[in-house]
C-alpha positions, -999 to +999 in steps of 0.1 A: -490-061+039-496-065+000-464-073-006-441-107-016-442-125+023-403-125+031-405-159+049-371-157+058-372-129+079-409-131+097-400-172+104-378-169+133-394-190+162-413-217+158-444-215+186-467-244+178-473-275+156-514-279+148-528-308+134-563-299+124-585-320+101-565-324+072-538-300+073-513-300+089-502-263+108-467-245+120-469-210+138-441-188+138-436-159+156-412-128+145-396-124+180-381-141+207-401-112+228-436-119+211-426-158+221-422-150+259-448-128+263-476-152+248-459-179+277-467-151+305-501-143+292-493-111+282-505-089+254-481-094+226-456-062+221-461-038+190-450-051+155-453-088+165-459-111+135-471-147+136-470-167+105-492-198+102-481-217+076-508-242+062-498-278+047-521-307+034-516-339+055-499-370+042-527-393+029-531-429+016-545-446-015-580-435-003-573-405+009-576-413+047-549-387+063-517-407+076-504-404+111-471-407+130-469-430+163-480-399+185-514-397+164-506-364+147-506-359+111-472-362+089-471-331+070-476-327+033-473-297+005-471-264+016-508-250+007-503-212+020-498-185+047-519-166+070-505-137+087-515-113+113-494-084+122-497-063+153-490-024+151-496+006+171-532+025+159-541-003+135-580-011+134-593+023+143-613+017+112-632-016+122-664-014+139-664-026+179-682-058+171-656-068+145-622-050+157-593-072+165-573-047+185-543-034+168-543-067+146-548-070+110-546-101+086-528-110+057-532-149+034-505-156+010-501-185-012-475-211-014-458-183-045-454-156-011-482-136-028-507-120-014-544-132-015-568-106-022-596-131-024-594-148+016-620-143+037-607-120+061-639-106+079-639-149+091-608-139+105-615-111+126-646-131+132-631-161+145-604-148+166-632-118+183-641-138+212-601-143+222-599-106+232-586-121+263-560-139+247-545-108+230-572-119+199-548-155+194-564-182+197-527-206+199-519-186+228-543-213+252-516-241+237-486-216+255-503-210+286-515-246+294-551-236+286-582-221+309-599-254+321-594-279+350-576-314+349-601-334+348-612-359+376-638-382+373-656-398+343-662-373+314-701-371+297-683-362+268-643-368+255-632-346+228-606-371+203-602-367+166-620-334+166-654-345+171-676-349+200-678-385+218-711-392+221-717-363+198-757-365+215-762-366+251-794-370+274-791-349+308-816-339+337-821-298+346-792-292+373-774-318+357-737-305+349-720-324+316-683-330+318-665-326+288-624-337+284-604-324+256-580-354+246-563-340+217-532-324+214-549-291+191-568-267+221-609-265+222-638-249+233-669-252+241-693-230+228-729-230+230-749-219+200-776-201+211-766-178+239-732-179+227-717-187+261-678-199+260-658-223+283-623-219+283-599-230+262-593-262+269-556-283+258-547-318+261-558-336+294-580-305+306-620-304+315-649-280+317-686-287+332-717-267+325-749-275+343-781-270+324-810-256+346-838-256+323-850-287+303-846-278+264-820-290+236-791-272+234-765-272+203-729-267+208-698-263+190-662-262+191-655-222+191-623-226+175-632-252+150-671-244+144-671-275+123-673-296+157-704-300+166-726-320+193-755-313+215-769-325+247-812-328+250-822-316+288-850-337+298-876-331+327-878-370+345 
C-alpha cells in the first residue's frame, strides 16, 4: 500500500469517533461486512480496511484543547491517515512476537501520500496484545468492552485520560477498583509482569487484588502515556 490513499473509496462506514489527548480521531471501515462482524466479535473477513483519520483538536488562545457540551474534543485540521489492511497470507514474514495476523500498516499524510518514515514496528507493537480482538484495539468500543459495570466506590476513576489519584496505598489481599469514565476504551496494564485487564468503555470496572506487599507501576495499554501506580504496604 505505497500508493496515493483513495479516501473515497476505503471511507465508506464510519465505526468510531476517538477523542484522545489532543487529536481528535474518525475510524472508517471499507465494508458494511467488516462493520458487523467487529459488533459480533468476530474476526474481521479478508480485505477489510480501516482508516483512522487523525485531526488536531480545536484549541484556545493558550492552547488548552476546546470541548463541546458532551466533553469531547471539536475537531480541527486534518493531520494524517493510518491504515491497516487485512489480506489472506499477509505477515508470514514477521516474527511470532511481532506478527499482527494477516494485518499490515500503512500512514499517509494529509496530501494521501504514503509515509515511509512512521513508526510502524509501534504499530504492530501496540495492537500485539489485542490478538483477541482480531489485533483492533476500537473493536472493545463495538462490543461494549470486557469489564464489569461497576458497583460500589472505585479506588481509582479513569477521566481525562489520566489516573485519579494517580498513587494509591493498598494492603496485600487488598483488590483496587478502577472505573473507566471516558467515552475513549482503556486498560489496565501492569508494567512489570505485563498482566492486562480488559478493555474497559465508558461506565465499566476492573479489580485486581495485590497479594504481596511491593510498588507496582501501571499503565493504560492502549495509551502507554497514562500512567499511575498503587504502593502495597504490609500494616
Amino acid at each position: 500500500m505505497t500508493s496515493i490513499l483513495d479516501q473515497e473509496a476505503f471511507m465508506k462506514r464510519s465505526l468510531v469517533t476517538v477523542c484522545i489527548l489532543a487529536l481528535y480521531r474518525e475510524l472508517y471501515a471499507s465494508s458494511q461486512e467488516a462493520v458487523d462482524a467487529m459488533k459480533r466479535g468476530q474476526p474481521l473477513p479478508d480485505r477489510t480496511v480501516l482508516v483512522l483519520v487523525q485531526y488536531k483538536a480545536q484549541a484556545d488562545a493558550q492552547g488548552n484543547p476546546l470541548k463541546n457540551a458532551s466533553g469531547r474534543f471539536l475537531k480541527g485540521d486534518r493531520i494524517g491517515f493510518t491504515v491497516m489492511e487485512k489480506r489472506q497470507g499477509w505477515g508470514a514474514e514477521y516474527p511470532g512476537d511481532l506478527r499482527n495476523g494477516e494485518w499490515e500498516y500503512s500512514a499517509f499524510g494529509t496530501d494521501g501520500r504514503f509515509n515511509a518514515n512512521a513508526n510502524y514496528t509501534g504499530c504492530f507493537q501496540c495492537h500485539k496484545p489485542h490478538e483477541k480482538q482480531d489485533f483492533v484495539i476500537s473493536l472493545a468500543g463495538l462490543m461494549g468492552g470486557g469489564g464489569t459495570t461497576g458497583t460500589g466506590a472505585p479506588d481509582v476513576r479513569i477521566s481525562g485520560f489520566s489516573f485519579g489519584p494517580p498513587r494509591l496505598t493498598a494492603a496485600p489481599g487488598q483488590a483496587v477498583m478502577w472505573i473507566n469514565n471516558d467515552d475513549s476504551p482503556h486498560q489496565i496494564t501492569l508494567t512489570a509482569s505485563k498482566a492486562r485487564g480488559p478493555v474497559l468503555t465508558k461506565g465499566q470496572s476492573y479489580s485486581h487484588t495485590f497479594a504481596a506487599a511491593g510498588t507496582y507501576d501501571y499503565v493504560c495499554g492502549l495509551h502507554p502515556n497514562m500512567k499511575g501506580q498503587v504502593e502495597v504496604i504490609s500494616r
